[in-house]
Structure formats: C-alpha cells, structure tokens
Short mmCIF file of the C-alpha atoms (twelve columns), coordinates in Angstrom:
data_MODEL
# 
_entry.id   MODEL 
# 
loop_
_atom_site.group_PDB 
_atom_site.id 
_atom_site.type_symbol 
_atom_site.label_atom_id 
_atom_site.label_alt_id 
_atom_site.label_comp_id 
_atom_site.label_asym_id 
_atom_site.label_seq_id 
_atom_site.Cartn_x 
_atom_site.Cartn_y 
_atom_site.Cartn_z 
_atom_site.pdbx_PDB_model_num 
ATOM 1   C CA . UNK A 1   47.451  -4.856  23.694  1 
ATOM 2   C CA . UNK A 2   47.158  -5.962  27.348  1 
ATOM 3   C CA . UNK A 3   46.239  -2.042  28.080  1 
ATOM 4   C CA . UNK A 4   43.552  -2.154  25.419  1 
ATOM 5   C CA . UNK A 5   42.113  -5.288  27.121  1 
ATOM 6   C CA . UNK A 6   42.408  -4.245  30.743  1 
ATOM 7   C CA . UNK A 7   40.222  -1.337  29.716  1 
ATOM 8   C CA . UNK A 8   37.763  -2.698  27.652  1 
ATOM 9   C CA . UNK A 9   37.547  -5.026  30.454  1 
ATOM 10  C CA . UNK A 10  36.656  -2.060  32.638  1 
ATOM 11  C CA . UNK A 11  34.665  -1.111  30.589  1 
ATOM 12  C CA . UNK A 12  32.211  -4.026  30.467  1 
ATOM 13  C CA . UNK A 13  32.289  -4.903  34.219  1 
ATOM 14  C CA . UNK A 14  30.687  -0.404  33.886  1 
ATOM 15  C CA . UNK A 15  28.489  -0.888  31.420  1 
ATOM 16  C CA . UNK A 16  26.677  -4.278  31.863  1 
ATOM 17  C CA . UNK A 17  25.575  -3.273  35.790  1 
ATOM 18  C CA . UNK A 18  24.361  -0.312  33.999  1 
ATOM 19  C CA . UNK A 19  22.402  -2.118  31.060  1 
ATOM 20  C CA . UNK A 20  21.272  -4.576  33.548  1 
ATOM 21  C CA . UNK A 21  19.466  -1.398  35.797  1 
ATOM 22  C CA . UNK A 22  17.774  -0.260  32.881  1 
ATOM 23  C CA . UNK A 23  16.391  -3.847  32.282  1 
ATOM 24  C CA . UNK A 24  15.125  -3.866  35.319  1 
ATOM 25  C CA . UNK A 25  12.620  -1.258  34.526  1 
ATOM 26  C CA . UNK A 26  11.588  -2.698  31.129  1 
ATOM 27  C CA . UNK A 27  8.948   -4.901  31.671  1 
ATOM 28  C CA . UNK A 28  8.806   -8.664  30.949  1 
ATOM 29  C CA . UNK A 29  6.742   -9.484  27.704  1 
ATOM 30  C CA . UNK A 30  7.303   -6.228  26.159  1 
ATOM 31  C CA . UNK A 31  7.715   -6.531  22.167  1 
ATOM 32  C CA . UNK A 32  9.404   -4.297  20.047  1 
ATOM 33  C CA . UNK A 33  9.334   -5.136  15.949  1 
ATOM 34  C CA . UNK A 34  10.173  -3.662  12.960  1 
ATOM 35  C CA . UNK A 35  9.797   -5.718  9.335   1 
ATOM 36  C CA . UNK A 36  7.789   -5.224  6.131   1 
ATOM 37  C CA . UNK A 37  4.042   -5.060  4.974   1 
ATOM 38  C CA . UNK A 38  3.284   -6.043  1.889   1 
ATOM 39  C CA . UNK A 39  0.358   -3.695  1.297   1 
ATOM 40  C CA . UNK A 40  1.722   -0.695  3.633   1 
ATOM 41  C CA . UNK A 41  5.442   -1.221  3.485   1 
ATOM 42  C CA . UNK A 42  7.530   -0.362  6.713   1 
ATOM 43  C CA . UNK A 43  6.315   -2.149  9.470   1 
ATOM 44  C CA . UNK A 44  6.391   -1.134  13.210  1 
ATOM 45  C CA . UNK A 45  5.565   -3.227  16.167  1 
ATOM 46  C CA . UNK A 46  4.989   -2.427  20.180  1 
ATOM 47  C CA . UNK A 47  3.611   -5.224  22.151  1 
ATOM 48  C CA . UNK A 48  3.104   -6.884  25.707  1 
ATOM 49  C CA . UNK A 49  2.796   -11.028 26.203  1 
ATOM 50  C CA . UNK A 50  3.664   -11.905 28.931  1 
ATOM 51  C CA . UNK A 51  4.078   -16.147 28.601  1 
ATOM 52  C CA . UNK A 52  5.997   -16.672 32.051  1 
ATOM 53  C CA . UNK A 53  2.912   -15.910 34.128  1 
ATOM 54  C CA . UNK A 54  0.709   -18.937 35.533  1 
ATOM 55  C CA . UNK A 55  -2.874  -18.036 34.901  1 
ATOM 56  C CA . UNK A 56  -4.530  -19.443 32.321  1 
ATOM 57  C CA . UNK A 57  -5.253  -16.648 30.393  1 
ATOM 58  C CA . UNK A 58  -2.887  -13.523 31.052  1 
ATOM 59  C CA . UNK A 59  -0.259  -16.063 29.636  1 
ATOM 60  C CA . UNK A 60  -2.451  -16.511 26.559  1 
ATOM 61  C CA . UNK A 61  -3.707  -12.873 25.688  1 
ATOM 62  C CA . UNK A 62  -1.354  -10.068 24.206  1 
ATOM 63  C CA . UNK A 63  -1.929  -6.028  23.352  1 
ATOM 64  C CA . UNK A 64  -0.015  -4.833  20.112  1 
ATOM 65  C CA . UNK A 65  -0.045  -1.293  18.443  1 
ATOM 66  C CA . UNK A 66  0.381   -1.713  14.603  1 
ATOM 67  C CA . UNK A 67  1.686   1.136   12.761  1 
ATOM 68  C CA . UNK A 68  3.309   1.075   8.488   1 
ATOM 69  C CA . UNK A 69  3.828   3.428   5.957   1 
ATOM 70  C CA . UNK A 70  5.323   3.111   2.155   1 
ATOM 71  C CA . UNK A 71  7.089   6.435   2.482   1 
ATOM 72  C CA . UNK A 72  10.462  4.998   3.867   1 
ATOM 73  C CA . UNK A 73  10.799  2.440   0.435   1 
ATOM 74  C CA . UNK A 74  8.660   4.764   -1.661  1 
ATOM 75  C CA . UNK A 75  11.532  4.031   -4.418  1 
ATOM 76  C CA . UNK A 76  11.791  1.027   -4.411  1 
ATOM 77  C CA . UNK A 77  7.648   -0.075  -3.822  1 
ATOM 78  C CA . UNK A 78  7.511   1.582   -7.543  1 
ATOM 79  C CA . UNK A 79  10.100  0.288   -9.174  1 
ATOM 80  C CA . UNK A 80  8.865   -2.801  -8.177  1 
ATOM 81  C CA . UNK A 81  5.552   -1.456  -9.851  1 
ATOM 82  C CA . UNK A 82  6.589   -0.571  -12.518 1 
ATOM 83  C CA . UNK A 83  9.002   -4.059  -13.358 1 
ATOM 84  C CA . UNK A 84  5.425   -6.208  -12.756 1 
ATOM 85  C CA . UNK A 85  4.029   -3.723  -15.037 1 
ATOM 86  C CA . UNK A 86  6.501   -4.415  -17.472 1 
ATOM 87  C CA . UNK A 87  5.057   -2.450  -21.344 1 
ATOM 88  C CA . UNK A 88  1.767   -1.855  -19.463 1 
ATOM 89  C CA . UNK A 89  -1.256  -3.622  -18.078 1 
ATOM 90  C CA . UNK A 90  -4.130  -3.773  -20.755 1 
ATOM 91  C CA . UNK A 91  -7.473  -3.271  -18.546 1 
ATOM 92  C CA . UNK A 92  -9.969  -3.654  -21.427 1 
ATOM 93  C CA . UNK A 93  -11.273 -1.166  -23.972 1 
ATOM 94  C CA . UNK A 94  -8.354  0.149   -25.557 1 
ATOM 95  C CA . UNK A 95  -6.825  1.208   -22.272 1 
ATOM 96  C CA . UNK A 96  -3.377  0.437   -21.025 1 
ATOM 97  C CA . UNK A 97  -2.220  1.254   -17.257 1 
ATOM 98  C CA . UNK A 98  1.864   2.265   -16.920 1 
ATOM 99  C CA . UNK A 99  4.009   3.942   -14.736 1 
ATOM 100 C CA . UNK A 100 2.420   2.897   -11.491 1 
ATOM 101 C CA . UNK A 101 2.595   4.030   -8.086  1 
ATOM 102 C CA . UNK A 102 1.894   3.513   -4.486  1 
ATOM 103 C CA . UNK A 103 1.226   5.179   -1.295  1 
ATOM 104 C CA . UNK A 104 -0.595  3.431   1.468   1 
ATOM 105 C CA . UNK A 105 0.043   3.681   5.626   1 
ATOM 106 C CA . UNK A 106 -1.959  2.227   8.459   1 
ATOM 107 C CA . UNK A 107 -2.182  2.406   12.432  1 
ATOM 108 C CA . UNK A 108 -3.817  -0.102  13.932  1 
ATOM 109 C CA . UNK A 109 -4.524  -1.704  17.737  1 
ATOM 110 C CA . UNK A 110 -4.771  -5.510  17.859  1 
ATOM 111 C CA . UNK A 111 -5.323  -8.356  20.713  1 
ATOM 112 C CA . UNK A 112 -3.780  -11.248 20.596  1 
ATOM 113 C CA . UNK A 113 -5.056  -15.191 21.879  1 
ATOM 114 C CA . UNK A 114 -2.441  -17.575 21.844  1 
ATOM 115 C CA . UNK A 115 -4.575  -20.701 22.352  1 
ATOM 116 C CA . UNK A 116 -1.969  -23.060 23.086  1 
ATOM 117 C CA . UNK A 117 -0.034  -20.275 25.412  1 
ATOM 118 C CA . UNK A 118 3.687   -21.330 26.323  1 
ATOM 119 C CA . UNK A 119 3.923   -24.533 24.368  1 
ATOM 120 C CA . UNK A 120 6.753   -25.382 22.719  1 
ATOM 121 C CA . UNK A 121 6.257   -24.153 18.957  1 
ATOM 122 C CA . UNK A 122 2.219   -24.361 18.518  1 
ATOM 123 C CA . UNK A 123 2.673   -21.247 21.337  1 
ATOM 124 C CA . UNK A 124 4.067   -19.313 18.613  1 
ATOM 125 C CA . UNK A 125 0.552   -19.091 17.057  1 
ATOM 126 C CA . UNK A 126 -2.258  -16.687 17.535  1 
ATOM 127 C CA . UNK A 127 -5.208  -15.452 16.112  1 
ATOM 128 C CA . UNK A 128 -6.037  -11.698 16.330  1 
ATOM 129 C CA . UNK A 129 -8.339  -9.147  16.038  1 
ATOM 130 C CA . UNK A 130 -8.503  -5.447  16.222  1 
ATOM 131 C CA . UNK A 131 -9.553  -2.060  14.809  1 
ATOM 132 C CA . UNK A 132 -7.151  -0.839  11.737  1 
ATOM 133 C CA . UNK A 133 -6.855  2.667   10.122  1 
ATOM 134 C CA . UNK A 134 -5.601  3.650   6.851   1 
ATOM 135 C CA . UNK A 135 -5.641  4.514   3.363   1 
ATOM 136 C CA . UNK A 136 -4.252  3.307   0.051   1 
ATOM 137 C CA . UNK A 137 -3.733  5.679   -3.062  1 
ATOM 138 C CA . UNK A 138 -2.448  4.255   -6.173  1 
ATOM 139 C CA . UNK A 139 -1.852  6.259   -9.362  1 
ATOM 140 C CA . UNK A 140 -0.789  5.258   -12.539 1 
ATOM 141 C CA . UNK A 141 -0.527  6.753   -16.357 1 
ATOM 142 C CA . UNK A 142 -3.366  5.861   -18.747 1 
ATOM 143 C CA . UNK A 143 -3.125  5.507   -22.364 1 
ATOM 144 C CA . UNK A 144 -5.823  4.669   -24.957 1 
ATOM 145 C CA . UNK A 145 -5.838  3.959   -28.796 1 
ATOM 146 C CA . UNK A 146 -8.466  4.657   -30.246 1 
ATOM 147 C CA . UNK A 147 -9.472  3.004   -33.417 1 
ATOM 148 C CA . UNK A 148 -12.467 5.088   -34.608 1 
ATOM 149 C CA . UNK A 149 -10.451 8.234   -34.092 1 
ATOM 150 C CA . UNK A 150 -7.671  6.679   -36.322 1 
ATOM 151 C CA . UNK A 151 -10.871 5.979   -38.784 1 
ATOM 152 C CA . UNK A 152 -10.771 9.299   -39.173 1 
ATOM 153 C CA . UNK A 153 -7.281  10.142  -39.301 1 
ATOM 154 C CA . UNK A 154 -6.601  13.255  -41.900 1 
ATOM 155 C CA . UNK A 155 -9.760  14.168  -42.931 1 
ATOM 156 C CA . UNK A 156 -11.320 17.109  -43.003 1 
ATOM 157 C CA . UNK A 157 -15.042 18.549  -42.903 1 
ATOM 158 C CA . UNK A 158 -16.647 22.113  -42.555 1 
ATOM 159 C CA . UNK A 159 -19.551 23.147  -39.929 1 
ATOM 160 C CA . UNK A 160 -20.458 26.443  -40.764 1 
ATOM 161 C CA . UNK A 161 -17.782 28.680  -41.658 1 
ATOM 162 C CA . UNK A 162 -14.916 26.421  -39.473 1 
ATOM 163 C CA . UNK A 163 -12.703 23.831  -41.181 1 
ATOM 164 C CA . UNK A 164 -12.050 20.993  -38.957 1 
ATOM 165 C CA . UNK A 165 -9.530  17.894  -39.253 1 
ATOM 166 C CA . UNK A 166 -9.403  14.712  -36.561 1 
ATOM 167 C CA . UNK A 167 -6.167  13.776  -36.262 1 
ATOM 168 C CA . UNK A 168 -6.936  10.550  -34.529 1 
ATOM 169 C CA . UNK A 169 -4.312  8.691   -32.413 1 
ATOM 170 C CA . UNK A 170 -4.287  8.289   -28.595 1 
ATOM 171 C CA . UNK A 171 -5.397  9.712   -25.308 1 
ATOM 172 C CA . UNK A 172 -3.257  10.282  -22.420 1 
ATOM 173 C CA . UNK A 173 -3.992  10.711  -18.682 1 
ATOM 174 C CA . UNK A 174 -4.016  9.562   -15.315 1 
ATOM 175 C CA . UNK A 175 -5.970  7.185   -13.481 1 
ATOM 176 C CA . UNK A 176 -6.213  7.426   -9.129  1 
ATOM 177 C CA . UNK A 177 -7.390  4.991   -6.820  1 
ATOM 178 C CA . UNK A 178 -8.114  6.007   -3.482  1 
ATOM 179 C CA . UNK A 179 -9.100  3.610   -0.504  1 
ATOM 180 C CA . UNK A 180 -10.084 4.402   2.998   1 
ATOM 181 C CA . UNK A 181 -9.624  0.760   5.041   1 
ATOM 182 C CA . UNK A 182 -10.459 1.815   8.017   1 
ATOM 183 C CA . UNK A 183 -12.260 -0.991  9.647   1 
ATOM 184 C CA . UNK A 184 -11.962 -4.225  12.248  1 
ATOM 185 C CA . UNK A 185 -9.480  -6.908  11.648  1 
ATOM 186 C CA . UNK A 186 -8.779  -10.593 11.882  1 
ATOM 187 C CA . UNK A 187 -5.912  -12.569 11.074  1 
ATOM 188 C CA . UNK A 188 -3.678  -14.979 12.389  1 
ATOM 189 C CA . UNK A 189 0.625   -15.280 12.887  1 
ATOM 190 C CA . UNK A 190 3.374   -17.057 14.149  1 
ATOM 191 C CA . UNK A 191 6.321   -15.448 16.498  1 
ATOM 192 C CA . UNK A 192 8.916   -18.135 15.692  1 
ATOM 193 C CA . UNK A 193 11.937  -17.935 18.245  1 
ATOM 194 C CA . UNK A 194 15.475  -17.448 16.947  1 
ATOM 195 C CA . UNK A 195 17.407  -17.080 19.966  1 
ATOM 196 C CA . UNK A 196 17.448  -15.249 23.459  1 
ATOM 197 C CA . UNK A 197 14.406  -13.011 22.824  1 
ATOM 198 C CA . UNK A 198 14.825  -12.495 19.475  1 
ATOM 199 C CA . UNK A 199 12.018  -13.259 16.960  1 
ATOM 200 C CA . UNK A 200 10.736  -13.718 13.702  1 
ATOM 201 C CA . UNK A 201 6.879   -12.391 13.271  1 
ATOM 202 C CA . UNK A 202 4.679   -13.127 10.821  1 
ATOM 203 C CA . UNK A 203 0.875   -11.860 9.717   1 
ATOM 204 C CA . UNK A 204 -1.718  -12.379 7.675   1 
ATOM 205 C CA . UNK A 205 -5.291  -10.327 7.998   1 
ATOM 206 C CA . UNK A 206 -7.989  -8.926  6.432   1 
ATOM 207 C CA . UNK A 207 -9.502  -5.341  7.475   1 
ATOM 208 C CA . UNK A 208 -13.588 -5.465  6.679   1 
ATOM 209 C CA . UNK A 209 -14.311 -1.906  5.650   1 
ATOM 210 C CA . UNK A 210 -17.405 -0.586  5.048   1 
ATOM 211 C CA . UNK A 211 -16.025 1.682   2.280   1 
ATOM 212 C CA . UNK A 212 -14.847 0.302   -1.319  1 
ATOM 213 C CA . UNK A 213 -12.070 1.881   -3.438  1 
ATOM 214 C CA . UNK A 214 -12.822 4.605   -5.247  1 
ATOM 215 C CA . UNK A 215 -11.216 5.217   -9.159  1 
ATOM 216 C CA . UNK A 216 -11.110 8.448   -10.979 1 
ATOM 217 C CA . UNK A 217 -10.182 9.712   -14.539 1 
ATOM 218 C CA . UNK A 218 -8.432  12.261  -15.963 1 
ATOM 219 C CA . UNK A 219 -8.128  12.080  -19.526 1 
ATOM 220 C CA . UNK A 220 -7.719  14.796  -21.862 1 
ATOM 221 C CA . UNK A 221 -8.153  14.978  -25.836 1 
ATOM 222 C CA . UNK A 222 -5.995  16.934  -27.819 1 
ATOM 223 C CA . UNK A 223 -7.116  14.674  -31.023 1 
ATOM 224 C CA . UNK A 224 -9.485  17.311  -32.575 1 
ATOM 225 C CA . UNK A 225 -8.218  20.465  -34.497 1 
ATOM 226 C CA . UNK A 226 -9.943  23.327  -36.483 1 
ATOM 227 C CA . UNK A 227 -8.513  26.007  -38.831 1 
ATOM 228 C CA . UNK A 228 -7.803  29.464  -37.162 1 
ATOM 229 C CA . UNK A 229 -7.068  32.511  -39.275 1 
ATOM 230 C CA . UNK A 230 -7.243  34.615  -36.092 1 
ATOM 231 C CA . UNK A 231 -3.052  34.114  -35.668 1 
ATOM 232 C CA . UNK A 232 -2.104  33.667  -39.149 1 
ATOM 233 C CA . UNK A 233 -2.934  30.704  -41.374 1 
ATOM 234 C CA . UNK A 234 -2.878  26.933  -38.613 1 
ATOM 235 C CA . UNK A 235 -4.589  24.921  -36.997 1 
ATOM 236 C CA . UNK A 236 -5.388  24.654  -33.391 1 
ATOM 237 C CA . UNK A 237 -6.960  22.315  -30.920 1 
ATOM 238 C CA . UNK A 238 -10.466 22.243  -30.430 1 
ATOM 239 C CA . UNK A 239 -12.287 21.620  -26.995 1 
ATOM 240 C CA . UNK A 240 -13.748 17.239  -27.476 1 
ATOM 241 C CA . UNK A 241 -13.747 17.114  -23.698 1 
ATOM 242 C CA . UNK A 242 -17.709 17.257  -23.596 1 
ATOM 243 C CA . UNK A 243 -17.428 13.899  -25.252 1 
ATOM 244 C CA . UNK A 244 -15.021 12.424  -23.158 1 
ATOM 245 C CA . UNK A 245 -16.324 13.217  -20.216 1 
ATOM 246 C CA . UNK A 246 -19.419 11.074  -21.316 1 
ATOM 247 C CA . UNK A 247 -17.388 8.199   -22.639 1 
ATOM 248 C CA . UNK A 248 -15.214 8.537   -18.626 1 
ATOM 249 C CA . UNK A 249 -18.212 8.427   -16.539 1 
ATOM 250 C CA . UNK A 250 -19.536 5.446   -18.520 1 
ATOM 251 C CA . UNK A 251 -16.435 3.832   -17.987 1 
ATOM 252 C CA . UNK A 252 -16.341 5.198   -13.849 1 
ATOM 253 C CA . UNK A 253 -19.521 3.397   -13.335 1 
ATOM 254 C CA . UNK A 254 -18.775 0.028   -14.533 1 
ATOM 255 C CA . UNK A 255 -15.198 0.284   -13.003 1 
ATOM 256 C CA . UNK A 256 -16.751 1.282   -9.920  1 
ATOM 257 C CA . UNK A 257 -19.775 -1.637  -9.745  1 
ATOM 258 C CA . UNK A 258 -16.866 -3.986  -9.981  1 
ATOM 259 C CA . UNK A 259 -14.653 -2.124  -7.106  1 
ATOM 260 C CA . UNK A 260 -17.806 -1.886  -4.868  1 
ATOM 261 C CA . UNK A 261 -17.707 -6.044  -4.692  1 
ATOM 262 C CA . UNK A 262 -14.668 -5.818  -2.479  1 
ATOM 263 C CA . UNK A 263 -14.651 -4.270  0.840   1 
ATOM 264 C CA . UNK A 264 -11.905 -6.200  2.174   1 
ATOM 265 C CA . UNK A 265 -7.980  -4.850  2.256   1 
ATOM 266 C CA . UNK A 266 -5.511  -8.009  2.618   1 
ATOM 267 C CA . UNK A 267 -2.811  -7.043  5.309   1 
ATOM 268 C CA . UNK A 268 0.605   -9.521  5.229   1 
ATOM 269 C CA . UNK A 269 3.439   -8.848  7.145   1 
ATOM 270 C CA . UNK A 270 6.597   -10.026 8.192   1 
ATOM 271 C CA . UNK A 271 9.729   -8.996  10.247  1 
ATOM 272 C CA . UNK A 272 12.065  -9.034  13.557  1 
ATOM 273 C CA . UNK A 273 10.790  -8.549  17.066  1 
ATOM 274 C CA . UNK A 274 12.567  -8.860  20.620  1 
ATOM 275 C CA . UNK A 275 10.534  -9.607  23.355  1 
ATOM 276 C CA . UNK A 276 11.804  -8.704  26.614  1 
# 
C-alpha cells in the first residue's frame, strides 16, 4: 500500500506541473459547452468572455460559435415523437399524422452583452444576437378515411366495355416538412456558476428567416379496381391518382398559407460549460 501511494504521489507532483504548462497556453475566458437543444438536439459550445479584465466593455462582450445536430439522439428524439403522438395526431379532414420523425442541425455565430458584466449573479445574464444556419426536416406517416369512398364500398358499374368496383377504405402515405432557418438571431441566457469554472448555460432565441416551412404529399390510392380478363378472370387496381393529385394540391395550398404566417424557428437550449 505505502508503494502504491509513494507512486501515485510521484505521479501527481509529474503530472500537475505538466497540466499546469498546458494551462498556461489556454487562454482566460475561453468556454467550452456541450448540452441539449430542444429543436436541434446535441448541443456544442466554443466561446471567449473574458470577465477579469477592467474595461468597461471587453468585460461585458463575448464571441460564441453555436453548432447542434439530432443525429447523435436520433433514437431517442423519435421515440419521444412518436409517445406525444400517442394513436396519431388528427390534423383535420379525415387525416391522421403517425409515426413521426425528426432531423434538424444548425451552426451558428453569436455575440454576447452581459449588461451587468462581473456582478455577482445578474452577470450571469446576457442578451445575444447573431447569424444562425440550418434546416429542419420532419416526416411522418399519413393516413386518411375516407367516407365517400366507403359510400361506395362494393359496388360495381360499367364504362364502356370495363367493369369497375370502389372498394373504398383508406389512403396511406407520407407527409415531409422541410425548413431552411437560416437567418439572424436574438435571444437571451444565463451562465449560472456551479463551482471552479464549471457552468450551467442556458438559451432561449428566435432565428427570423425569410423562408417559411415547406409541406409536401405523397399519397397514393389503391382504392379503385376494374375487371381484367387479360391474366385470367380478377380484378386489378386502376390508376385514381389524377384525382388525388387535385384533392393534394388543394390541401398543399391551404396547409401552406397557414405555414407561410411563421417565419420564425424557436431555438432553447441548455447544458454544461467550463470557462477557463
């Protein structure tokens, strides 16, 4: 035991002149954060503030490079989806939204003004602004009953020489959301000390973007069927999708007068940081 001790002893009278030396090179004010975005998902942090320094406003004004991305919880973002969804979201006419997911990732550059700058608690707070890039895709399954289709459930009529029979029943398909953010930002935080340099970071923004979300529509229709004779004595599926396509860009264009009212992303975030 006393061997074990003598060298890990040693050990730490090597290593700490050797941690110290490389300290000595890291500036002071540096910040270095990792946490969680609640629109973009893992959160990274670099950052310089610099509170020990006696002007005015070098001790108030801070740089920070932003950077997320969902891939690193992909799992568990959907689950998470998919438990708020629950049996499915019903959106209005018939349709139902399940089986959601998320991708989303962002880089952005910020400044930050502490106003009250090395003041015990209140310096904690800042307001920023910045520039932010990044895009949001959401997908999710799409179902729709349709009750004029089931009107028509089992019958059959002739055009021509063709028998034909609507089964009625549902659509399936997918709907996508795709948003480019891209834009400046504003938002406020807190870095709330823990102890040494360690501590915790919070944020809450907006990113103005000129561009709105855009939705699209795949839905297919396998409802309608016709009698063949060409393979033997069935019936196959006949092409409806001119009429769906009419009834999906209806629906596009109201969806989309709706999405156009919102050119703001919301951006909250939280985590650990050490500033040096």
């Amino acid at each position: 035991m006393k061997k074990l001790l003598a060298i890990a002893t040693v050990a730490t009278m090597t290593i700490s002149p050797v941690f110290a030396g490389v300290l000595d090179f890291v500036p002071t004010g540096l910040e270095l954060g990792v946490g969680v975005s609640a629109t973009s998902g893992l959160n990274g942090v670099v950052g310089y503030i610099n509170k020990t320094r006696e002007s005015f406003w070098l001790k108030r004004i801070g740089v920070r490079a932003d950077f997320a991305t969902t891939k690193p919880l992909k799992s568990t973002i959907n689950s998470l989806v998919d438990s708020a969804m629950g049996d499915g979201v019903d959106v209005g006419d018939n349709l139902t939204i399940t089986d959601g997911s998320i991708e989303s990732k962002h880089l952005a550059a910020m400044l930050d003004f502490y106003p009250f700058g090395d003041t015990w608690f209140l310096g904690g707070w800042r307001i920023s602004g910045g520039y932010v890039f990044g895009d949001a895709k959401i997908t999710a399954d799409l179902t729709a009953d349709d009750d004029a289709l089931d009107s028509f459930a089992g019958q059959k009529f002739q055009l021509g020489d063709t028998l034909y029979c609507y089964t009625g029943g549902g659509v399936h398909g997918k709907a996508k959301m795709k948003w480019d953010f891209s834009g400046p930002y504003l938002g406020t935080g807190f870095d709330i000390g823990l102890f040494g340099g360690f501590k915790l970071f919070v944020d809450a923004g907006v990113v103005f973007t000129s561009k709105a979300a855009e939705l699209s529509l795949d839905i297919p229709n396998q409802s309608g069927l016709k009698y063949s004779t060409d393979n033997g004595d069935s019936w196959s599926t006949v092409d409806v999708q001119g009429q769906i396509d009419t009834d999906t860009e209806e629906v596009l264009e109201d969806a989309q007068d709706e999405l156009d009212k919102y050119k703001f992303y919301p951006m909250v975030k939280m985590g650990f940081m050490y500033r040096f």
